[in-house]
C-alpha positions as CSV (number, residue, x, y, z in Angstrom):
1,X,17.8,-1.9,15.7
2,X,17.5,0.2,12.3
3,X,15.4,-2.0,10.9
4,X,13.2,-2.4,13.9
5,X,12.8,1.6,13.7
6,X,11.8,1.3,10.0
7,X,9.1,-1.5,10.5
8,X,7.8,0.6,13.7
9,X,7.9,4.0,11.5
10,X,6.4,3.2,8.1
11,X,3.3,0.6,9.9
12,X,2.3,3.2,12.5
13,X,3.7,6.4,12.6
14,X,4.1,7.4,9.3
15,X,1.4,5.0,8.3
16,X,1.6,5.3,4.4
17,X,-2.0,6.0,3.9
18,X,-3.2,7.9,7.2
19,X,-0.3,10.3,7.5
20,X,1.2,10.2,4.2
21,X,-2.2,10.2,2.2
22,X,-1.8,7.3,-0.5
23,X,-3.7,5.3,-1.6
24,X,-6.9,7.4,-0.3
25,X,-8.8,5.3,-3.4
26,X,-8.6,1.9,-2.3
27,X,-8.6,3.2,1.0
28,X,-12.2,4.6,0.6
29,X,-13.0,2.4,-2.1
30,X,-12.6,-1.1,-1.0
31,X,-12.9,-1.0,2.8
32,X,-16.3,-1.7,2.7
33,X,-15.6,-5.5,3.7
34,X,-12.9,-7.1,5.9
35,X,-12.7,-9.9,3.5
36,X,-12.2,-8.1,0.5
37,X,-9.6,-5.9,2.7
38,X,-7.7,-8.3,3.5
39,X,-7.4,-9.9,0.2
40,X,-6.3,-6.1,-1.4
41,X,-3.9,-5.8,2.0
42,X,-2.6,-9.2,0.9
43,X,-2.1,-8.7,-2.7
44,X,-0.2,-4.8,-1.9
45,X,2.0,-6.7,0.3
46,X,2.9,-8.9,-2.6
47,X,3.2,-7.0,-5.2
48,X,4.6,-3.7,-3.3
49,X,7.7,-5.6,-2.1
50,X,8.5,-7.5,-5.8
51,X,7.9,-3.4,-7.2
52,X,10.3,-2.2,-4.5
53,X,13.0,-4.7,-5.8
54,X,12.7,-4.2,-9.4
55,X,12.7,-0.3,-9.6
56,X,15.5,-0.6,-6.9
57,X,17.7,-2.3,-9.3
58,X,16.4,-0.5,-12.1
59,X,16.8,2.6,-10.6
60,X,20.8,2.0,-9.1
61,X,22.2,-0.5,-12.3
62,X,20.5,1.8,-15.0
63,X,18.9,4.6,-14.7
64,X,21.7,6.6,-12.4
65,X,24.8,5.0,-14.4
66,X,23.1,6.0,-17.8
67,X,22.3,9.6,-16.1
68,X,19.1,9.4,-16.9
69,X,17.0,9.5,-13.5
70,X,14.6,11.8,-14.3
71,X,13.2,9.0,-16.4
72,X,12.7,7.5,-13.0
73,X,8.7,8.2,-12.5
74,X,7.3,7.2,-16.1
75,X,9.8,4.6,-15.5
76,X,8.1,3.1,-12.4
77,X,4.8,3.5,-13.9
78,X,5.9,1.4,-16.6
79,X,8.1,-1.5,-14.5
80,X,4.9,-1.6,-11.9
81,X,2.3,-2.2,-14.8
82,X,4.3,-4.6,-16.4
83,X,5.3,-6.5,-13.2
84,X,1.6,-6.8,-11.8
85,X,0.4,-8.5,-15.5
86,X,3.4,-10.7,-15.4
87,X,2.2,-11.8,-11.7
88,X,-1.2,-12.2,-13.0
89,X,-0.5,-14.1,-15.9
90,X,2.5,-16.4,-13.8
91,X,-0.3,-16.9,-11.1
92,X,-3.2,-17.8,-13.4
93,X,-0.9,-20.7,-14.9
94,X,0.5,-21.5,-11.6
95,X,-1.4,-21.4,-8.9
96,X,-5.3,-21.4,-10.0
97,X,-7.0,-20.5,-6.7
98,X,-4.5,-18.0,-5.1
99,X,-5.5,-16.3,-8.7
100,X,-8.9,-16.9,-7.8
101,X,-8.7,-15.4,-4.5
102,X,-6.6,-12.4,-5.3
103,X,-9.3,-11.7,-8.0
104,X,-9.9,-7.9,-8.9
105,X,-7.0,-7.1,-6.7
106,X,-4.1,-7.7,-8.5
107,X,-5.3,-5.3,-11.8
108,X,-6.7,-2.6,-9.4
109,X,-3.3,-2.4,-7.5
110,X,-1.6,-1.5,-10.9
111,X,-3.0,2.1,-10.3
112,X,-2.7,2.0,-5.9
113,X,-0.2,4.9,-5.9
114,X,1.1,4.2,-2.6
115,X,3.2,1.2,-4.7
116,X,4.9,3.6,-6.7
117,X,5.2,6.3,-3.5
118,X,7.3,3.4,-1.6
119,X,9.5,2.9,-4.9
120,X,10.0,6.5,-5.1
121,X,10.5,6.9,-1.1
122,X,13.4,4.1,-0.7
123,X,15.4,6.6,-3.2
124,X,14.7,9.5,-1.4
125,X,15.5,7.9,1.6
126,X,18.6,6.7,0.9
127,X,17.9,2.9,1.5
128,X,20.1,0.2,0.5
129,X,18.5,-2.8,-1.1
130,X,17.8,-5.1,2.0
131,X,16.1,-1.7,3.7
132,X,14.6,-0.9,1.0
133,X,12.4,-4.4,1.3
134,X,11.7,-4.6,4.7
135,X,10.7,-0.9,4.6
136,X,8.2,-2.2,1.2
137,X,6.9,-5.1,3.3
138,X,6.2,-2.8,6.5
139,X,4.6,-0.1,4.7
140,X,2.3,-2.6,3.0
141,X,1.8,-4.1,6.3
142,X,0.6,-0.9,7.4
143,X,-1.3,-0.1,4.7
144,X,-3.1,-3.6,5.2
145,X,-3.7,-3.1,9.0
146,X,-5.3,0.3,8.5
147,X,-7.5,-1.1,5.7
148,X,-8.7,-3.9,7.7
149,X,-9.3,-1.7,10.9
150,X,-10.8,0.9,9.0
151,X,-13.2,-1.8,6.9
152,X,-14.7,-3.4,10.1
153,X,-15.1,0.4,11.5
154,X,-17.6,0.3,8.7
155,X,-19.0,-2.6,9.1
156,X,-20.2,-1.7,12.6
157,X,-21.7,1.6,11.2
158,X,-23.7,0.0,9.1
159,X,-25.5,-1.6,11.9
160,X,-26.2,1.1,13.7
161,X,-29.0,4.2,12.8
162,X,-26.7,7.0,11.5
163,X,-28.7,10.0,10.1
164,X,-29.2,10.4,6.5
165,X,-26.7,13.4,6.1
166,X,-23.9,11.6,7.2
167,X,-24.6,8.2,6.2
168,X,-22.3,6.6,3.0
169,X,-19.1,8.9,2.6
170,X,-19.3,11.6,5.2
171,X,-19.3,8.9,7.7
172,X,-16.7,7.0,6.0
173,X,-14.5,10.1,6.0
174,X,-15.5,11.4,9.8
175,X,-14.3,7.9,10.5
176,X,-11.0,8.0,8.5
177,X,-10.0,11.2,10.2
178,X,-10.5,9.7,13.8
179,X,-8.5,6.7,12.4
180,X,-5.6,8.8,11.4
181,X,-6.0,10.4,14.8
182,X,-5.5,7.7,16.6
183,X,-2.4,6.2,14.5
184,X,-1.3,10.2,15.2
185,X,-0.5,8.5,19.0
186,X,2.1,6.4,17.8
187,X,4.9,9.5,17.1
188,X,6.5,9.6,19.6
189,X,7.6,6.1,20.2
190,X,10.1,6.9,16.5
């Protein structure tokens, strides 16, 4: 039942990007196309949940028993950098056309700060290891799911006539607002 909570919690109600405000860039920047938000939503799943599990460890095998954890944020940045060119180098040599597919993605998710708010959230939490994953997966679940919804939001507004004041951002963020709204509904079921 815990876990069911924390899957319900961090894809809905405390949606990592509409009530938690990460990852506003991608967000905004690449939700202009379903396809090309699904492919970011895929690779943030990927590469949040391997991040989660790395500055995990990191953070409860080193860091704390050297008492040195306020190295913990530059050490993050530095773990999440390293571990997305290690991906994109493994899956270059590997697997061709997932590379292919994942594209841009992969080296713009090295600065998507949401993966290092989830790797500094499952200390502050509290989370053991096996929470702190599914919670990783389920906040890049939710992450995906409002990127997708939001992206073919804007792809119906761009077939309709939307005066020239509000067309481009404004509408984007009028939209994202009513989004977050809406994803405001699910607080009380947590």
């Amino acid at each position: 039942m815990e876990y069911i909570l924390i899957v319900i919690s961090a894809i809905f109600v405390n949606n990592i990007v509409l009530a938690q405000f990460l990852g506003i860039c991608p967000f905004m920047g690449v939700s202009s196309r379903i396809s090309t938000s699904a492919g970011m939503g895929g690779a943030v799943i990927f590469v949040m949940t391997i991040a989660t599990i790395f500055t995990y460890l990191i953070m409860h095998y080193i860091l704390i028993p050297l008492g040195i954890e306020f190295l913990q944020t530059i050490t993050y940045i530095l773990v999440i950098a390293a571990l997305v060119q290690m991906v994109e180098i493994i899956l270059k040599k590997v697997s061709p056309a997932l590379y292919q597919a994942l594209g841009v993605f992969l080296p713009l998710i090295t600065t998507n700060c949401t993966i290092l708010g989830v790797a500094i959230l499952v200390i502050q939490k509290n989370y053991n290891l096996l929470q702190s994953v599914v919670f990783a997966i389920a906040t890049a679940i939710g992450f995906a799911l409002a990127l997708v919804i939001f992206a073919g939001i804007r792809e119906q507004l761009a077939l309709v006539s939307i005066p020239k004041e509000m067309q481009g951002v404004p509408v984007a963020l009028v939209t994202a607002g009513l989004l977050a709204m809406a994803f405001m509904g699910f607080a009380g079921i947590v």
